[in-house]
C-alpha positions as CSV (number, residue, x, y, z in Angstrom):
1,X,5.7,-23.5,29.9
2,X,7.8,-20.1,29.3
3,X,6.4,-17.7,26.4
4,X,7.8,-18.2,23.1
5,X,9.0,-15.0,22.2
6,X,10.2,-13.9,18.4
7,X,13.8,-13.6,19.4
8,X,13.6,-17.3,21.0
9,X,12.6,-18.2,17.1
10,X,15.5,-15.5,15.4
11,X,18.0,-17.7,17.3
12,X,16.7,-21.1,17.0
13,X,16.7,-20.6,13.1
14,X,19.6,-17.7,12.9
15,X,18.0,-15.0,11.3
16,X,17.2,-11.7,12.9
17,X,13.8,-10.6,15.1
18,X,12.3,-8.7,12.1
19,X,12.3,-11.6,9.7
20,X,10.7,-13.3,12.1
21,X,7.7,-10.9,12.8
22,X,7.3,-10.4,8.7
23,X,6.7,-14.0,8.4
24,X,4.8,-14.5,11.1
25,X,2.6,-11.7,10.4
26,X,2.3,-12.3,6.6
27,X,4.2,-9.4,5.6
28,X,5.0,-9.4,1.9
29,X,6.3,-6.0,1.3
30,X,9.9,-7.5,1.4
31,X,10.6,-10.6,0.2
32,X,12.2,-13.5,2.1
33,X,13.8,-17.2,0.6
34,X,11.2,-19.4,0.6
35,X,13.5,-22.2,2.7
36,X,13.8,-19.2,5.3
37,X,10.5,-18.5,5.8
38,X,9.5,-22.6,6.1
39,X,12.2,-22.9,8.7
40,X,10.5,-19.9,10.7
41,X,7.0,-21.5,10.5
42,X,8.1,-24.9,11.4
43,X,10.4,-23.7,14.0
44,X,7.4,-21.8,15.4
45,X,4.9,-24.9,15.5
46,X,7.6,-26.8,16.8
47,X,8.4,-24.7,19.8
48,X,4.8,-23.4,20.7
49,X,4.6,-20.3,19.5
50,X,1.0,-20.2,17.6
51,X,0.0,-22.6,20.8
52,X,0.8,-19.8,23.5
53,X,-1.2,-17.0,20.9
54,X,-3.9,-18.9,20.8
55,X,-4.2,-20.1,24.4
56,X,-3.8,-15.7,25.0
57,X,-6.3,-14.8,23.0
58,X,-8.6,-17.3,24.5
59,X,-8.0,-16.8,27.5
60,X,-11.5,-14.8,28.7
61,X,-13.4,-17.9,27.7
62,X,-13.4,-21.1,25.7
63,X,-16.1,-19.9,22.7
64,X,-14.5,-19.1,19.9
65,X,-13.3,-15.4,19.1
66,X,-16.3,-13.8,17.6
67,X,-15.6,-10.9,15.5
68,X,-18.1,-8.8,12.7
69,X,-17.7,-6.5,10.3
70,X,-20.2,-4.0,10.0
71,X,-21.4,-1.6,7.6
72,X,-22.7,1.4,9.6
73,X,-23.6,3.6,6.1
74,X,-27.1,2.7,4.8
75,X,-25.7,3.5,1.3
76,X,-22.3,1.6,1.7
77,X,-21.2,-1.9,1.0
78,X,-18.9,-4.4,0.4
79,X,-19.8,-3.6,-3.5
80,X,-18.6,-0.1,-3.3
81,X,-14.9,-0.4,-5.3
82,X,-13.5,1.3,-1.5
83,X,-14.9,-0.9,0.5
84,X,-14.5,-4.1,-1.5
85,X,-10.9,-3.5,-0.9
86,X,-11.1,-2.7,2.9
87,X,-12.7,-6.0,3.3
88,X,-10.5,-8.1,1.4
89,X,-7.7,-7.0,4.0
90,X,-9.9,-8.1,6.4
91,X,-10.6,-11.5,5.0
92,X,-7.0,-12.0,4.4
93,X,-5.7,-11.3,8.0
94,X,-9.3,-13.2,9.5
95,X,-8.1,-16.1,7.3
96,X,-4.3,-15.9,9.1
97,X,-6.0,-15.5,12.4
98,X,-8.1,-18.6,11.9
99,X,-5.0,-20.8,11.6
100,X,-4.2,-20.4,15.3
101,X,-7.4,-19.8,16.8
102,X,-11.1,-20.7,16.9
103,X,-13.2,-17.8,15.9
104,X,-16.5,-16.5,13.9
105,X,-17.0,-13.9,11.4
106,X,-19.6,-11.8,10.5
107,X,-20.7,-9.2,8.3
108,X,-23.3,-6.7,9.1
109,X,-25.1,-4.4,6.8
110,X,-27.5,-1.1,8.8
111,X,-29.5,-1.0,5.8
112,X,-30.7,-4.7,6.4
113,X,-33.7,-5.1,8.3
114,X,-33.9,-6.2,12.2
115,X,-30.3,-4.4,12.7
116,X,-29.8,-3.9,15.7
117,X,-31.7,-7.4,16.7
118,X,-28.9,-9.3,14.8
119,X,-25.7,-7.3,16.1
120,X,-27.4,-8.0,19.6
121,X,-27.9,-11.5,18.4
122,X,-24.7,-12.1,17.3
123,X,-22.5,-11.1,20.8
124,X,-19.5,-10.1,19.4
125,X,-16.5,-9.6,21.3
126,X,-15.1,-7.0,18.6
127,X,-16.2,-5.3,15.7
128,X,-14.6,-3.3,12.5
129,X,-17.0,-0.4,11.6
130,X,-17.2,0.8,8.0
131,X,-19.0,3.8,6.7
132,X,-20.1,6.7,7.8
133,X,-22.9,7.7,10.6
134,X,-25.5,9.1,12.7
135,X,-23.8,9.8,16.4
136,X,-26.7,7.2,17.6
137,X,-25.7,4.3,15.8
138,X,-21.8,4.6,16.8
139,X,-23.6,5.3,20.7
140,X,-25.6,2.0,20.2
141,X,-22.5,0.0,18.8
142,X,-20.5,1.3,21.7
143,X,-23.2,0.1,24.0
144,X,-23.4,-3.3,22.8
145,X,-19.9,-4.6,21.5
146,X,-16.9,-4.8,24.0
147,X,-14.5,-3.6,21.8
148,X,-14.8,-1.5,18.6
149,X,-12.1,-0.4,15.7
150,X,-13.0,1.6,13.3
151,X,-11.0,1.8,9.9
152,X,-11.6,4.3,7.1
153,X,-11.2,8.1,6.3
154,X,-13.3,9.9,9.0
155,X,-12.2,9.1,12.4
156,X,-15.1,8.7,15.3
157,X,-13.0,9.0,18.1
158,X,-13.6,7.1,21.8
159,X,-12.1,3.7,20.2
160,X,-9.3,2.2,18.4
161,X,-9.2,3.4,15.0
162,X,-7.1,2.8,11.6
163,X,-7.1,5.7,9.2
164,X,-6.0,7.3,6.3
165,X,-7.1,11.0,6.9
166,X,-9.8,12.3,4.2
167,X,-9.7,15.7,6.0
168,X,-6.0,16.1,5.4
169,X,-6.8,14.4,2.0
170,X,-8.9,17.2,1.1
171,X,-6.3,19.9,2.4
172,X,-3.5,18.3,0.7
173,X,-5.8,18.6,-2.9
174,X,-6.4,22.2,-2.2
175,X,-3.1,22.7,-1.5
176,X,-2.3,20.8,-5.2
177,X,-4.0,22.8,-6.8
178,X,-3.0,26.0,-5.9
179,X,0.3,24.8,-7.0
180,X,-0.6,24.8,-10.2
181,X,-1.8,28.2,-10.4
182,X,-5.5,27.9,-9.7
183,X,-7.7,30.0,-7.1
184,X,-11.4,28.9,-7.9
185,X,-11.3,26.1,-6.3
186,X,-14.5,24.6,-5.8
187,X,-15.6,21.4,-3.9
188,X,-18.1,18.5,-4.3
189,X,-19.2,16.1,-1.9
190,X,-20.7,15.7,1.9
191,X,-21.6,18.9,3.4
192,X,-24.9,20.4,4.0
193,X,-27.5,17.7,3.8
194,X,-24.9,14.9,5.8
195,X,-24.4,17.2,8.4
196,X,-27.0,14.1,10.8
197,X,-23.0,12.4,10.4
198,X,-20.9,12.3,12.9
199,X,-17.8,11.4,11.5
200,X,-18.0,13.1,7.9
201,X,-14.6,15.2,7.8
202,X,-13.7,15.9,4.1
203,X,-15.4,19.6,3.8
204,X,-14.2,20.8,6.6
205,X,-10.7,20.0,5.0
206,X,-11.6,21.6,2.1
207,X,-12.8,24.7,3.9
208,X,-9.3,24.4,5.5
209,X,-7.2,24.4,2.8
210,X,-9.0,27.2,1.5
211,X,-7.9,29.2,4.4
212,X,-4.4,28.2,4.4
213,X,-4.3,28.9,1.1
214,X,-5.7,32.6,1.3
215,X,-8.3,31.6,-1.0
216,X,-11.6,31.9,1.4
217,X,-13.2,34.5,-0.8
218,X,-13.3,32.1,-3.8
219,X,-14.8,28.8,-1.4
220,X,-18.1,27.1,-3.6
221,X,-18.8,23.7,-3.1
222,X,-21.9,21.5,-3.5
223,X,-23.3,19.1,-1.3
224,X,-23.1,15.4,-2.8
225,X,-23.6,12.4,-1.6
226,X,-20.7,9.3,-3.2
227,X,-22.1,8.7,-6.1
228,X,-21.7,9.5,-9.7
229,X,-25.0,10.5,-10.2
230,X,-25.4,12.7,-7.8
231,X,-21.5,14.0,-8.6
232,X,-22.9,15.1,-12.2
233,X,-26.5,16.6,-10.6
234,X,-24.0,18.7,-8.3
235,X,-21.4,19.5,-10.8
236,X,-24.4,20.9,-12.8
237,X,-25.9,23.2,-10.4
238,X,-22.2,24.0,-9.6
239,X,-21.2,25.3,-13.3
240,X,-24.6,27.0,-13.6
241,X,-24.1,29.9,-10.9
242,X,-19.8,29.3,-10.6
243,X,-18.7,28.8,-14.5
244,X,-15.4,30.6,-13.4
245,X,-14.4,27.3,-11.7
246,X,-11.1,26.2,-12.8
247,X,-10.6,22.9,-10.8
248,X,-12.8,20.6,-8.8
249,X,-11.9,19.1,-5.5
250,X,-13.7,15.6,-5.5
251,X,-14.8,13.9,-2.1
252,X,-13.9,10.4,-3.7
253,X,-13.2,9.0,-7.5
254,X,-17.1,7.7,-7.7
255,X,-18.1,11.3,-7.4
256,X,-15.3,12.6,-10.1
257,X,-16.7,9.8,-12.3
258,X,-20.2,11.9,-12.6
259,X,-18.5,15.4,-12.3
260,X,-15.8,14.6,-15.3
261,X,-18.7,13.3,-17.4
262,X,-20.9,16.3,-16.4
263,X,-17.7,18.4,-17.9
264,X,-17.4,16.4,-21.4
265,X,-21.2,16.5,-21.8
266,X,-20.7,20.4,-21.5
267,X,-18.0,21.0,-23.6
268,X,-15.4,21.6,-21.1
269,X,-12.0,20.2,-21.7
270,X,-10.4,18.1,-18.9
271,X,-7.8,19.9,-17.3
272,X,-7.6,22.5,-20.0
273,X,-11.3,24.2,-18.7
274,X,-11.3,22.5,-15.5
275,X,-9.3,20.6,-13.5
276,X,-9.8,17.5,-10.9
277,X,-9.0,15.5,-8.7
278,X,-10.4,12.6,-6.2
279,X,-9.4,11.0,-3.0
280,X,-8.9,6.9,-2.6
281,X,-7.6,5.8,-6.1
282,X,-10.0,3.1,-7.2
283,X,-9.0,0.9,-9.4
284,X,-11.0,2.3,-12.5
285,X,-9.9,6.0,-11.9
286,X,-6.7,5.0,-14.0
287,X,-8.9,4.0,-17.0
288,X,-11.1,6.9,-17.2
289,X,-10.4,9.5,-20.2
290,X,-8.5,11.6,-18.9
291,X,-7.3,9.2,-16.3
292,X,-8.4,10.8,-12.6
293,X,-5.8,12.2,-10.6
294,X,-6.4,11.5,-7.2
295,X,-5.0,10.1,-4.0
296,X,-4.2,6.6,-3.2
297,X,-6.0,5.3,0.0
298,X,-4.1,1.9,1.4
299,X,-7.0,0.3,1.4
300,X,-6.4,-3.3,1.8
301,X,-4.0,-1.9,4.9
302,X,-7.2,-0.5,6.7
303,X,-8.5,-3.6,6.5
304,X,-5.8,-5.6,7.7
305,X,-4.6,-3.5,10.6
306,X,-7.8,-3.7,11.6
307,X,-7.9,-7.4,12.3
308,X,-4.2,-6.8,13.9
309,X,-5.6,-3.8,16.1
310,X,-8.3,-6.6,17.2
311,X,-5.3,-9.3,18.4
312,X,-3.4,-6.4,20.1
313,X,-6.6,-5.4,22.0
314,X,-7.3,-8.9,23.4
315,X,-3.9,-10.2,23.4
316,X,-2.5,-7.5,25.7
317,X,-5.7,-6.1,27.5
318,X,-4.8,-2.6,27.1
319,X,-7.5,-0.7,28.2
320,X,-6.4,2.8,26.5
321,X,-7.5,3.3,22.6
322,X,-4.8,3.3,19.9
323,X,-4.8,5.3,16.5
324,X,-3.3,3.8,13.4
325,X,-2.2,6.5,10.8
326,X,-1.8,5.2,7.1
327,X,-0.8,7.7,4.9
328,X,-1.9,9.0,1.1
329,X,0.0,9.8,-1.9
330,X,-0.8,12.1,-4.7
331,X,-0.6,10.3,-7.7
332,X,-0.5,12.2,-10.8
333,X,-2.6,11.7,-13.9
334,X,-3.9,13.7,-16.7
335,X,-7.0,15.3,-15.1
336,X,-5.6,18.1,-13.8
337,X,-3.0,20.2,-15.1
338,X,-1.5,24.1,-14.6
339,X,-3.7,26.7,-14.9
340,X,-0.7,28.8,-16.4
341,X,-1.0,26.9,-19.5
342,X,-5.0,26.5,-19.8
């Protein structure tokens, strides 16, 4: 039997190629008529088109495709409001796979015990890695799992990968800022003490923008881990030897949570003191007083390009590693503002 191709479906149900491929791959960014879209699933079924994808993709083996997701940060999970979102674009493009194809999911976590025995357990054919870590852990994942993407902020490199840059993130916020007029731009988040992983990239941005900013002689940052606890404790230590600081340069919103409050509790005003800004837009960044403003992370898009980075992989046996760029976007709130009129 011949390969059902999209443009054999375009011109069994008259419509062109790229409605096709948005229907079939559950793209809802543009709409299409609801009797269209029926016509180009039926019309698939009919002429064997989720038949030949799933006979490709099982083609190494009869077993069903087994795929994890794993947590590689001992301090990262499907809780955190970033990840929570990474992993329902997962689910949702796992869910589409598993109408077309026998397969197992798992998640993984390397702060539960017996880590490694289970991902050795498990024999995955792929894997998405989340987090951030140690070279050694990515070495042994490498070592074990036939085919790894990794989808986040801070790329690993020697595998597929989706990302939304952080480092360029972080440049882009220096960059911000210095728009508005400020120079003492300071920074808080991994550094220093993270410096065990491998694919932590935000400072270095930071460091960067600096630089292309001609603003090296006013760098100060603080090393934080994501957390708004330890974004206040830094923000703190920060204000105590630095209290010319006019704007803060946040490694995510969790950490701009603890440095904002830090700010109130010391009778700075929000941005007319100090200004700043975060990187990944969670959800409750828009409800905090002042909102945050940071930049928005595609999140649920990591997630499921992912899962589609996965199909290519097995579907076409390409043996070179791909890189998926998503992009950010400022998005302006009421945290930071222009040093001009402070």
């Amino acid at each position: 039997m011949a390969e059902v191709k999209l443009k054999n479906i375009a011109a069994e149900c008259g419509v062109s190629i790229s409605t096709v491929s948005r229907v079939l791959s559950g793209d809802t960014k543009r709409k299409t008529n609801g009797e269209t879209a029926r016509r180009i699933l039926e019309t698939a079924s009919e002429m064997g088109y989720f038949d030949e994808k799933s006979r490709r993709l099982m083609a190494q083996g009869s077993r069903p495709l087994s795929i994890g997701c794993i947590f590689i940060s001992d301090h990262e999970s499907v809780v955190s409001p970033f990840f929570s979102e990474v992993v329902r674009g997962i689910q949702s493009e796992i869910g589409e796979l598993g109408h077309y194809v026998p397969l197992d999911f798992h998640t993984v976590n390397i702060a539960e015990p017996g880590f490694e025995e289970s991902v050795r357990k498990l024999s995955l054919d792929s894997a998405i890695i989340l987090g951030r870590s140690p070279l050694s852990t990515i070495q042994f994942l490498k070592d074990t799992i036939p085919h790894l993407v990794y989808a986040g902020l801070n790329s690993i490199g020697g595998m597929d990968e989706v990302l939304c840059d952080s480092r360029s993130g972080m440049i882009e916020a220096v960059r911000y800022l210095r728009s508005l007029g400020h120079e003492r731009i300071a920074y808080i988040g991994p550094a220093d003490r993270q410096s065990d992983l491998y694919n932590e990239h935000r400072f270095d941005g930071y460091r960067q923008g600096m630089l292309e900013c001609d603003l090296s002689q006013w760098i100060q940052y603080e090393d934080a881990y994501l957390s708004a606890a330890d974004g206040y404790e830094s923000a703190s230590r920060l204000f105590s030897r630095a209290s010319q600081v006019t704007a803060v340069v946040c490694a995510n919103d969790i950490t701009a949570v603890g440095v904002m409050k830090f700010l109130r509790d010391s009778g700075r005003g929000i941005p007319q003191d100090v200004s700043v800004i975060g990187f990944d837009n969670i959800e409750s960044s828009a409800f905090l007083q002042p909102a945050l403003t940071t930049f928005d992370v595609p999140k649920r898009e990591l997630g499921r390009f992912a899962v589609k980075t996965i199909v290519d992989r097995r579907m076409s046996s390409r043996a070179c590693d791909i890189v998926i760029k998503l992009p950010f976007a400022l998005v302006e709130r009421q945290s930071c503002g222009s040093i001009l009129t402070t």
